[in-house]
VEXDO-394889 format. One record per atom (N, C-alpha, C): x, y, z. Coordinates in pm, whole numbers, padded with zeros to 5 digits, always signed. Atoms other than C-alpha are relative to their C-alpha. Example, Ala and Ser with C-alpha at 12.3 -4.5 7.8 and 13.67 -1.06 7.14 Angstrom:
2
+00089-00119+00000/+01230-00450+00780/+00090+00120+00000/-00082-00119-00006/+01367-00106+00714/-00077+00109+00073/
//
This chain:
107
-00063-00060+00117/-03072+02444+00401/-00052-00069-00126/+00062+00076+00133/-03193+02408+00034/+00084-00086-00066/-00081+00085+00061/-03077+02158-00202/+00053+00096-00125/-00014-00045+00123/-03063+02415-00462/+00156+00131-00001/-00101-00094-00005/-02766+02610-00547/+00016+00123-00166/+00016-00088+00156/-02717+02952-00807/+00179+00047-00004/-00150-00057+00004/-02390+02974-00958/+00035+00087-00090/-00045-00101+00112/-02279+03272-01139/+00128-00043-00072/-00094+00059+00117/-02045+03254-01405/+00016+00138-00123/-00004-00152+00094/-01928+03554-01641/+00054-00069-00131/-00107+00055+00137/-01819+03515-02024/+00011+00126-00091/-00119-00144+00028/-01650+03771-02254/-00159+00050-00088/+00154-00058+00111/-02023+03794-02486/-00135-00104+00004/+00156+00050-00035/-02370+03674-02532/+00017-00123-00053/+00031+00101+00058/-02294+03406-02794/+00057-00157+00057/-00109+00087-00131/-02035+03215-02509/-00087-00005+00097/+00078+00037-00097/-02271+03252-02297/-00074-00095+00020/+00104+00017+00048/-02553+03138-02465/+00052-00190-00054/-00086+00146+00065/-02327+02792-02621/+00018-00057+00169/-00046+00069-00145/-02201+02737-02215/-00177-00047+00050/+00136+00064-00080/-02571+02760-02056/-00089-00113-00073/+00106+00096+00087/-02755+02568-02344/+00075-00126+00046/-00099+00187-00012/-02472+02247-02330/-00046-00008+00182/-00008+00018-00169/-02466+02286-01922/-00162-00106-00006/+00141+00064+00029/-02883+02240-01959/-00066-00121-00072/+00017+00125+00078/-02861+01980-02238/+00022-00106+00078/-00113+00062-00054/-02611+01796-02055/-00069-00014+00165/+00082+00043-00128/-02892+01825-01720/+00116+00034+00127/-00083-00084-00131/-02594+02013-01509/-00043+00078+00073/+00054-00119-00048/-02785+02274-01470/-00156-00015-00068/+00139-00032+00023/-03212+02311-01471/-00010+00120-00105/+00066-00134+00070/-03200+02682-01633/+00130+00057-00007/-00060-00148-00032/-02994+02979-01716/-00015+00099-00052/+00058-00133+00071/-03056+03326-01730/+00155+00084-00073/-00096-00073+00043/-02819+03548-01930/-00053+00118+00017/-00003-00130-00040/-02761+03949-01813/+00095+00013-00093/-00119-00032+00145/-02582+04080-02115/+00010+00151+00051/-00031-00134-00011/-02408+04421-02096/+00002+00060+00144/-00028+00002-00125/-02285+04349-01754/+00182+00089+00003/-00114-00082-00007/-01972+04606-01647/+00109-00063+00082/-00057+00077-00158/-01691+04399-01448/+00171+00097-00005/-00112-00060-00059/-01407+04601-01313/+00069-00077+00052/-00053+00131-00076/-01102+04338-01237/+00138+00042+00018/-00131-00033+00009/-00745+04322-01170/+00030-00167-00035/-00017+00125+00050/-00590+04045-01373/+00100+00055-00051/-00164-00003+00031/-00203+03956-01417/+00055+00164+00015/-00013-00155-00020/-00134+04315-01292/-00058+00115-00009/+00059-00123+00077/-00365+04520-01481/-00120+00012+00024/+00180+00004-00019/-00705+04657-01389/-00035+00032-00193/+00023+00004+00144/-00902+04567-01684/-00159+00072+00077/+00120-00084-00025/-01267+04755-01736/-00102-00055-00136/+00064+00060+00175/-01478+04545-01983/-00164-00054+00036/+00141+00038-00011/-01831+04418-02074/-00009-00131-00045/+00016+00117+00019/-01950+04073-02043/-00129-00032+00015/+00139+00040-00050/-02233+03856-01982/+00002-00100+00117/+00021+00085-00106/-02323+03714-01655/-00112-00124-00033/+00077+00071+00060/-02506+03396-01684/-00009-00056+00185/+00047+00048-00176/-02684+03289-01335/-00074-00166-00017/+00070+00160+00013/-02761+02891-01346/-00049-00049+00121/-00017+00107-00123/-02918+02665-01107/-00019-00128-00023/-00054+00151+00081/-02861+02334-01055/-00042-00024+00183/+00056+00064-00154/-02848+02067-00702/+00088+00064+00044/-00109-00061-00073/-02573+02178-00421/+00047-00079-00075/-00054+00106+00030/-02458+01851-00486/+00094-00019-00154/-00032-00003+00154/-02411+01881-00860/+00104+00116-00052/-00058-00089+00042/-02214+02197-00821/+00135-00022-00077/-00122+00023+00004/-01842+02054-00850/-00006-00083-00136/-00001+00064+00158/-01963+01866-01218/+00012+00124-00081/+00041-00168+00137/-02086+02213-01331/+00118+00015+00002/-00139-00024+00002/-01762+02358-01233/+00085-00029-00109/-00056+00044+00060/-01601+02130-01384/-00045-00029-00169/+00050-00005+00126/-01782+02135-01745/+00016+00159-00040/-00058-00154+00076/-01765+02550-01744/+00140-00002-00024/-00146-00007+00014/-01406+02530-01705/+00022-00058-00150/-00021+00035+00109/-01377+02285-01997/-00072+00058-00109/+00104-00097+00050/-01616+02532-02200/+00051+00074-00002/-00001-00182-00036/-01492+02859-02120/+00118+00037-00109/-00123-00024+00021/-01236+03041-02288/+00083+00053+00065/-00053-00095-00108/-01126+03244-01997/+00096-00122+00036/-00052+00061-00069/-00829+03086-01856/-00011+00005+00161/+00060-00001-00148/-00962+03135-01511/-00155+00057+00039/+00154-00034+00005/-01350+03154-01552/-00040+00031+00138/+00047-00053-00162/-01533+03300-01243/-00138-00106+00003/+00129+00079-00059/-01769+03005-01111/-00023+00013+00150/+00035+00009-00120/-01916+03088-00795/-00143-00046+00021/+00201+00072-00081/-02226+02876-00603/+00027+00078+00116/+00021-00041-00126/-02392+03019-00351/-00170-00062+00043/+00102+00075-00071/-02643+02827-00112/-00154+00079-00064/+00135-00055-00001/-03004+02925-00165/-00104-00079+00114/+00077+00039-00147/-03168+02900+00178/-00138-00013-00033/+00107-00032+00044/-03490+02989+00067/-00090-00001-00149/+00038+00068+00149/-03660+02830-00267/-00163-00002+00020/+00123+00048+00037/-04014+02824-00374/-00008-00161-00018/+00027+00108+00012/-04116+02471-00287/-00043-00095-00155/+00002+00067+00074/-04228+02372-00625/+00131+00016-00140/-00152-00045+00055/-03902+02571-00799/+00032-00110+00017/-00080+00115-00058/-03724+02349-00621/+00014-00138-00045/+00048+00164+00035/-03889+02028-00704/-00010-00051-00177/-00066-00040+00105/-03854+02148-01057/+00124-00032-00030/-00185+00059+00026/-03462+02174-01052/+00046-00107+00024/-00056+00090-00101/-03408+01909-00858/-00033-00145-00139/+00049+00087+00083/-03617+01691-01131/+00110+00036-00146/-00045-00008+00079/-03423+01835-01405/+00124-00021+00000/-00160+00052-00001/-03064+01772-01270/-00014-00129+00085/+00023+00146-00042/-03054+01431-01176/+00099-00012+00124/-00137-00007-00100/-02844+01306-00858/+00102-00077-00114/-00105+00019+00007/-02476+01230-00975/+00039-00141+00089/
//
């Protein structure tokens, strides 16, 4: 299994986005992130299906390092329950890899 992990992460617009991934990257939490703007998310929250447009922001970072990120979007976000999900990445371009891995330091 790889060391590398991609965690999505949604925010209400581009310029939240764009403030979360840059600090994450400054801050060496995260190697990269891409922003998908004019993403559609269909949810049910506190009772109500809501129907709105956000921006997904896809980061990667180590496995290891996931539970800092976490914990820095949360303090970042304005969402009172931000959506951070990692998911393994089995399969990495060997020098990708050696890339991210150089840019987020071990913890």
């Amino acid at each position: 299994m790889s060391e590398l992990a991609v965690v999505l992460v949604t925010a209400p617009d581009l310029d939240t986005a764009a403030r979360i991934a840059r600090t994450l990257v400054e801050e060496r939490l995260a190697a990269c992130g891409n922003l998908l703007p004019q993403v559609r998310s269909i949810y049910r929250w506190q009772g109500q299906v809501h129907d709105e447009s956000e921006v997904l922001m896809v980061l990667k970072t180590r496995r290891e390092g996931v539970e800092a990120l976490r914990e820095r979007v949360v303090a970042l976000h304005p969402y009172e329950c931000p959506e951070v999900v990692a998911l393994a990445a089995d399969e990495v371009h060997p020098p990708y890899l050696a890339w991210v891995l150089g840019e987020v330091p071990v913890r």
